[in-house]
C-alpha positions as CSV (number, residue, x, y, z in Angstrom):
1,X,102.0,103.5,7.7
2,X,98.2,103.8,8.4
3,X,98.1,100.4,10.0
4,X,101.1,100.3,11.6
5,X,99.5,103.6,13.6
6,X,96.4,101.8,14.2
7,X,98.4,98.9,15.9
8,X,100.1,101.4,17.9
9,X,96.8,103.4,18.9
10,X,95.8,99.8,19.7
11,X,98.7,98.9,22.3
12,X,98.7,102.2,23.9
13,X,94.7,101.8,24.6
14,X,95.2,98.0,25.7
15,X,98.2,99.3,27.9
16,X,96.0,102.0,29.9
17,X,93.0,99.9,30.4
18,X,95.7,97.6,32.1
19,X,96.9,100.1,34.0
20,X,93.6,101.6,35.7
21,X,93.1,97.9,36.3
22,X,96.6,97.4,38.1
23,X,95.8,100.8,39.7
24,X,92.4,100.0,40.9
25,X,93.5,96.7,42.3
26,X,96.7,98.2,43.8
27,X,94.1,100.7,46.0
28,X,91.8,98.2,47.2
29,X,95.0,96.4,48.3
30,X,96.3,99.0,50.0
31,X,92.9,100.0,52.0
32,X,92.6,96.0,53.2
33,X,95.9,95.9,54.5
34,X,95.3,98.6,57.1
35,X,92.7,96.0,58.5
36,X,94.9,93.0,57.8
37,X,97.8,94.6,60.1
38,X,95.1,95.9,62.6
39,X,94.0,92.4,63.0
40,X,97.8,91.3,63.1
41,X,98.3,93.8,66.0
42,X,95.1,92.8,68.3
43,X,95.6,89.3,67.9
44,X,99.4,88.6,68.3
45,X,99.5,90.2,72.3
46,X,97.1,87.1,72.8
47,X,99.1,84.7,70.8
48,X,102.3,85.5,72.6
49,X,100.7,85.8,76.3
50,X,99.3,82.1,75.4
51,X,102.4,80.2,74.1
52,X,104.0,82.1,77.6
53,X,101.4,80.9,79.9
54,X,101.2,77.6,78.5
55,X,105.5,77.2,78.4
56,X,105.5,78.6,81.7
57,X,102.7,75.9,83.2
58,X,105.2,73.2,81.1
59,X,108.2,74.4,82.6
60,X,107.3,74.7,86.2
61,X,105.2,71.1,86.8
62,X,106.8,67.8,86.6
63,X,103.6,66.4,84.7
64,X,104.9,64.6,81.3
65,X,101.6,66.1,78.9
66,X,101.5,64.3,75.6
67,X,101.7,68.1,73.5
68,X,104.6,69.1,75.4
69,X,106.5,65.5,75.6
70,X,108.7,64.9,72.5
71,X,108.3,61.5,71.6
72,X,110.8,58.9,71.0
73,X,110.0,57.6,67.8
74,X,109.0,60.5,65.6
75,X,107.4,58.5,62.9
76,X,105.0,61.2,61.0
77,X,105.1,65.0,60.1
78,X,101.8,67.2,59.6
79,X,102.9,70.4,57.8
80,X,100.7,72.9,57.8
81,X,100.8,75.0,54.4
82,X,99.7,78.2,54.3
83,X,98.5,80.0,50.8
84,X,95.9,82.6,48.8
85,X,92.9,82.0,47.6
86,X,94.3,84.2,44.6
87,X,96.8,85.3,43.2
88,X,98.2,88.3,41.4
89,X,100.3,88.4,44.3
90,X,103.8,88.0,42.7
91,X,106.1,85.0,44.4
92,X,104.0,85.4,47.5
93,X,102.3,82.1,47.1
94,X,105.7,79.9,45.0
95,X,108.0,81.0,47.9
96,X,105.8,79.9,50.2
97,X,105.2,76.3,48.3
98,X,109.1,76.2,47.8
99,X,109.4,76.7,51.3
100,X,107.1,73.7,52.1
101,X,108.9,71.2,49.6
102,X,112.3,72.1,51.1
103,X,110.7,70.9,54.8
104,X,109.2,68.5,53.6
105,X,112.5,67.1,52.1
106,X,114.3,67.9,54.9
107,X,112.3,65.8,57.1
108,X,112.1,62.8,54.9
109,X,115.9,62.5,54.4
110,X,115.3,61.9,58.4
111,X,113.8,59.1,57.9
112,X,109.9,60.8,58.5
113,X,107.2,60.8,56.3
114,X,105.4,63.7,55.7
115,X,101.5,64.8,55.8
116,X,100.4,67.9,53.9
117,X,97.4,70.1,55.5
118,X,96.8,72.9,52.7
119,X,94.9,76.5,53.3
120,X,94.1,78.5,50.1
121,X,93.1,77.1,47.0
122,X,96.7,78.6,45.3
123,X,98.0,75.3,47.4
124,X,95.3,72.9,46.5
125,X,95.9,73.5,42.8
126,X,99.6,73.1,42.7
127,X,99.1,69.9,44.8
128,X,96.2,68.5,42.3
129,X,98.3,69.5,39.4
130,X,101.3,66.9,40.6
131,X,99.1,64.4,42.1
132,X,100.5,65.1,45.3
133,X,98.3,63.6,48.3
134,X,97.2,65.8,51.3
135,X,95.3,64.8,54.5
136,X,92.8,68.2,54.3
137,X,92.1,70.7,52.7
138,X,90.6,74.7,53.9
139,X,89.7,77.2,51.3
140,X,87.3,80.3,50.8
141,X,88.9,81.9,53.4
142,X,92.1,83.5,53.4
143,X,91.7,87.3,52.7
144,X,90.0,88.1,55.5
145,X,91.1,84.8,58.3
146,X,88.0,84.0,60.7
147,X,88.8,82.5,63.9
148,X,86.2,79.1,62.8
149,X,88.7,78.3,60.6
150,X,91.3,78.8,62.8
151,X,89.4,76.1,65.1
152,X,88.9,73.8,62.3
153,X,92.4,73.6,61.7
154,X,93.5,73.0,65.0
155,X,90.8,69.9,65.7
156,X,91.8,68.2,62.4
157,X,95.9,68.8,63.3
158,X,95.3,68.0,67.0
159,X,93.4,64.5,66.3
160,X,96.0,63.6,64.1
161,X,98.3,64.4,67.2
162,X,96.7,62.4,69.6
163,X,96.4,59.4,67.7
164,X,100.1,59.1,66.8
165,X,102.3,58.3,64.0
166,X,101.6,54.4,65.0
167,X,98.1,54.7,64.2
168,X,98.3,56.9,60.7
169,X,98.1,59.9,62.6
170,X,101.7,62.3,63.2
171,X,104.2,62.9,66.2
172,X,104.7,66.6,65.4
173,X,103.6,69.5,63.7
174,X,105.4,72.5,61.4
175,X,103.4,75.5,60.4
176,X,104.8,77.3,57.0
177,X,103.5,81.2,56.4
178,X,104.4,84.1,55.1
179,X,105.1,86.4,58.0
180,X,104.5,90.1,57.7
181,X,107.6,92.3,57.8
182,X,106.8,95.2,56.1
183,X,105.4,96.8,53.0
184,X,107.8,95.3,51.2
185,X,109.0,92.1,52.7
186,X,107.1,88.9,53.2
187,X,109.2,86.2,55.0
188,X,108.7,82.8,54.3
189,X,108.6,81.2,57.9
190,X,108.5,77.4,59.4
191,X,108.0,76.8,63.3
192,X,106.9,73.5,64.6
193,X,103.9,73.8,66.7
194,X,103.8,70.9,68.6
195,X,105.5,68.9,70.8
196,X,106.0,72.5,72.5
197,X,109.6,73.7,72.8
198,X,109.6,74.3,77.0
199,X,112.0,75.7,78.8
200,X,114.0,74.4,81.2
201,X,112.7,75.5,84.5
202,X,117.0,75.9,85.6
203,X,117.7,78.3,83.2
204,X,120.2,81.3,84.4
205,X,118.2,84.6,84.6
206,X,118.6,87.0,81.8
207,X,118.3,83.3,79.2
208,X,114.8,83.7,79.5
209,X,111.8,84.6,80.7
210,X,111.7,85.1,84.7
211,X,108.1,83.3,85.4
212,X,106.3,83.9,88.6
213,X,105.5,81.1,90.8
214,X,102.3,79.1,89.5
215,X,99.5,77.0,91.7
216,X,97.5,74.5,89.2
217,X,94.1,73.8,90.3
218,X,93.0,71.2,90.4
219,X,96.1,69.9,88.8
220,X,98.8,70.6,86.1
221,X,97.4,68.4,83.6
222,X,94.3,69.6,83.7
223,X,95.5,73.2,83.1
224,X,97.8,71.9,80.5
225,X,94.7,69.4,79.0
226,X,92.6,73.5,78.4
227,X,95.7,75.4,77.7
228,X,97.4,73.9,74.9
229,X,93.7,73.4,72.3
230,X,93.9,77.1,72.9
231,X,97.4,78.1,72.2
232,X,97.1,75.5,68.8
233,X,93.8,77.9,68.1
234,X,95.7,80.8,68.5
235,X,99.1,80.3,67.5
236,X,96.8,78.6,64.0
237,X,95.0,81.8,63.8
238,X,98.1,84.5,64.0
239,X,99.3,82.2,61.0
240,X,96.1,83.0,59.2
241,X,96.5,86.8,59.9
242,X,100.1,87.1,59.0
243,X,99.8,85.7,56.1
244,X,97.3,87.2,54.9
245,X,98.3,90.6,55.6
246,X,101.6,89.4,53.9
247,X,99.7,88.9,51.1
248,X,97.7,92.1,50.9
249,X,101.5,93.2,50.9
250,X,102.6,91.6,47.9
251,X,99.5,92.2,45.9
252,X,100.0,95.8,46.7
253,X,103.6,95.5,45.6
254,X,103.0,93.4,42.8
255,X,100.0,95.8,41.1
256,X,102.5,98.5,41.8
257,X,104.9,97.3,39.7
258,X,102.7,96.2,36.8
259,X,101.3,100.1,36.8
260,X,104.5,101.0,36.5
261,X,105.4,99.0,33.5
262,X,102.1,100.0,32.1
263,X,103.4,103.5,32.0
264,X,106.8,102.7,30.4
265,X,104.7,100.5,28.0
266,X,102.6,103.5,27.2
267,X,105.7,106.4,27.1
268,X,107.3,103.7,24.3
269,X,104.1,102.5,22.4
270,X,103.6,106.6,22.1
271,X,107.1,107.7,20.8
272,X,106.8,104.9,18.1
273,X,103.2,105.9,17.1
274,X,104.8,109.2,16.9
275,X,108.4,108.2,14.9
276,X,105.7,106.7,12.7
277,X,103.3,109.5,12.1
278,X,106.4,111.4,11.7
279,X,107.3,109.0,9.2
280,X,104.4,108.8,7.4
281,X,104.0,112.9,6.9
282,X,107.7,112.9,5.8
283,X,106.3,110.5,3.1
284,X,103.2,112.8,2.5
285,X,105.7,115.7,1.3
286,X,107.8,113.8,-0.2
287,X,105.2,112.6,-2.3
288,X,103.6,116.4,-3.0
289,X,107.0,118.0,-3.2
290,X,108.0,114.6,-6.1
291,X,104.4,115.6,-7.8
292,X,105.1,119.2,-7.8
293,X,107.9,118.7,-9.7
294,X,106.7,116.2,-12.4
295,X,103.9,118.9,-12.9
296,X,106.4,121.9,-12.8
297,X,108.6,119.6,-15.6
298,X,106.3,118.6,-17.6
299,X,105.4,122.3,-18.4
């Protein structure tokens, strides 16, 4: 009985320190996704008025830009996957991966193949683990997004663009993030970036977006050749943000949850330490009361 109370002295003490661990974790989540969902806030207005400025230029010039022309022959697909750097983050990062492979499928039974661009190292590993091939690689960087890396992505994907799927570089681009939805929810998203969806400039009203009338100067491809580098840069770095508010989210979520189970762990580790010590003083009288009567017979 003695060491069968010492084990359970021994879970319930393993279980707390677990739990002021969860708990402590679960806080600083908490405080960093208040910046996370500032940073969400500031930077989408930008992201939005971009990809509308830039659709808008598309939609009312006649000028044929190579980011906004889809291409015949659509040979190559960049997907951009977006990960943690850590984890402890419930299925924040396998949904995300799943997400990916599902894509990635998708676009090879359509006769593409498929390049991998992976941010976070959760992404790297699983990649390296299954000696799966990807054209680059960002890391170090994911909990709190700066706009370099942003800029580094969108030079690697946009050079890859440029050159083509002829010439071992892609004809489009997907982008796959956890969006933030709420506390709670983190949706696994896909949107292709480029070629830009445009609209069509004779839409009906009330389909779209009324635009106001545009003058380029000096020209439309000009505009377009300064525009779109920036709406990549920013549509790349919103991607960054989401997700990793997303994932402040889930680690929040997912610490809350092991807390909890800490506590359960601890009320049931204590009522069996306490059946037991129960147990064993039931014993203890049993024995005195058996001894008392030997003595009180043997007299």
């Amino acid at each position: 009985m003695g060491a069968q109370l010492r084990v359970y002295k021994q879970k319930i003490s393993s279980a707390q320190t677990t739990k002021k661990i969860t708990k402590a974790m679960e806080l600083i989540a908490a405080s960093r996704i208040q910046k996370a969902m500032a940073r969400v806030r500031a930077a989408s207005p930008f992201a939005r008025a971009v990809t509308s400025a830039v659709s808008a230029v598309a939609t009312h010039s006649s000028v044929d830009h190579p980011l906004t022309t889809e291409r015949e022959n659509i040979r190559r697909s960049a997907l951009v996957v977006f990960t943690s750097d850590r984890g402890l983050a419930g299925a924040f990062n396998s949904q995300i991966l799943r997400e990916a492979l599902e894509l990635a499928e998708l676009l090879r039974s359509q006769g593409k193949d498929v390049v991998f661009y992976l941010v976070g190292r959760k992404a790297v590993g699983y990649f390296q683990f299954r000696r799966m091939a990807s054209a680059a690689q960002w890391v170090g960087d994911t909990d709190t997004p700066q706009f370099s890396t942003a800029e580094e992505i969108s030079d690697a994907v946009l050079e890859a663009y440029r050159a083509g799927g002829e010439n071992e570089g892609v004809d489009e681009i997907h982008l796959v993030y956890n969006r933030f939805v709420s506390m709670m929810t983190q949706s696994p998203e896909s949107v292709r970036l480029l070629p830009l969806e445009v609209l069509e400039a004779d839409e009906a009203p009330g389909q779209a977006e009324i635009y106001p009338l545009y003058e380029f100067e000096p020209d439309a491809e000009t505009v377009l050749d300064a525009l779109l580098p920036v709406y990549v840069q920013s549509r790349i770095f919103n991607a960054l943000l989401q997700s990793s508010a997303a994932k402040h989210a889930a680690t929040q979520k997912a610490m809350k949850s092991a807390s909890d189970n800490a506590d359960k762990l601890i009320t049931d580790y204590t009522r069996l330490r306490n059946n037991a010590r129960q147990a064993e003083i039931t014993q203890q009288i049993a024995e005195i009361v058996g001894g008392a009567d030997a003595l009180s017979s043997g007299k």
